[in-house]
C-alpha positions in Angstrom: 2.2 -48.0 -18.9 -0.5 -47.4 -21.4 -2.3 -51.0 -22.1 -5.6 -51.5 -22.6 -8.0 -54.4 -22.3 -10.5 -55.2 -25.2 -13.8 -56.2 -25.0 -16.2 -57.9 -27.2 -19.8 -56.2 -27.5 -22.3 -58.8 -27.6 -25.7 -58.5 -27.4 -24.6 -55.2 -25.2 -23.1 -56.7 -22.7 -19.2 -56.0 -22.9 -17.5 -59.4 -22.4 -13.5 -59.6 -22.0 -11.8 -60.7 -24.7 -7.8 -60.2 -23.9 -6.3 -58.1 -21.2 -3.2 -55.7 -21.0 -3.0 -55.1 -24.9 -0.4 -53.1 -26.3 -0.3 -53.7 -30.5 -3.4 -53.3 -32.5 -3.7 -53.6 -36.0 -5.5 -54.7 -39.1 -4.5 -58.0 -40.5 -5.8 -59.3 -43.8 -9.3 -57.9 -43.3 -9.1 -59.0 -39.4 -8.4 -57.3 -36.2 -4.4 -58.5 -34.6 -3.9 -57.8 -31.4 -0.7 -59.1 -28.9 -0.8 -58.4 -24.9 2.3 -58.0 -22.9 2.7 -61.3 -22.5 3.0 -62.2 -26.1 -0.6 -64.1 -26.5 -1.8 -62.8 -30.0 -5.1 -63.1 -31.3 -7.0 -62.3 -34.4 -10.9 -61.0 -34.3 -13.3 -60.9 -37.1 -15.0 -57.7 -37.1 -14.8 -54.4 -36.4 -13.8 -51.6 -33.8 -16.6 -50.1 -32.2 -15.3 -47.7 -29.6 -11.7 -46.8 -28.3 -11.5 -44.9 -24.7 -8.1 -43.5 -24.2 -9.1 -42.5 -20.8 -10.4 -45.8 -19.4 -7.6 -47.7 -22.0 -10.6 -49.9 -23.1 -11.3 -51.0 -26.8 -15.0 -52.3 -27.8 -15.0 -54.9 -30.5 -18.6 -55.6 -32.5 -18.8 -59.1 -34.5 -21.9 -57.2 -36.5 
């Protein structure tokens, strides 16, 4: 399976945010995101880095 878990950069420390992730989109200026367990959630901001190899996003609030 190819789910990913994204993190929240804050103050450079990479805190989780939601875990085995597989829809990302924009959303009216935000960030949607569902896991595989159907918990969606919406983030203000923007995406900072996306590893395909360690299937982690990095989300920045700046």
């Amino acid at each position: 399976m190819c789910e990913t878990n994204v993190y929240i950069d804050h103050e450079g420390k990479e805190e989780l945010y939601l875990e085995n992730v597989s829809v990302v989109k924009p959303a009216k200026g935000k960030i949607f995101m569902k896991n595989l367990f159907g918990e969606e959630k919406f983030f203000d901001g923007s995406i900072k880095e996306i590893s395909l190899v360690t299937h982690k996003i990095i989300l920045s609030d700046d």
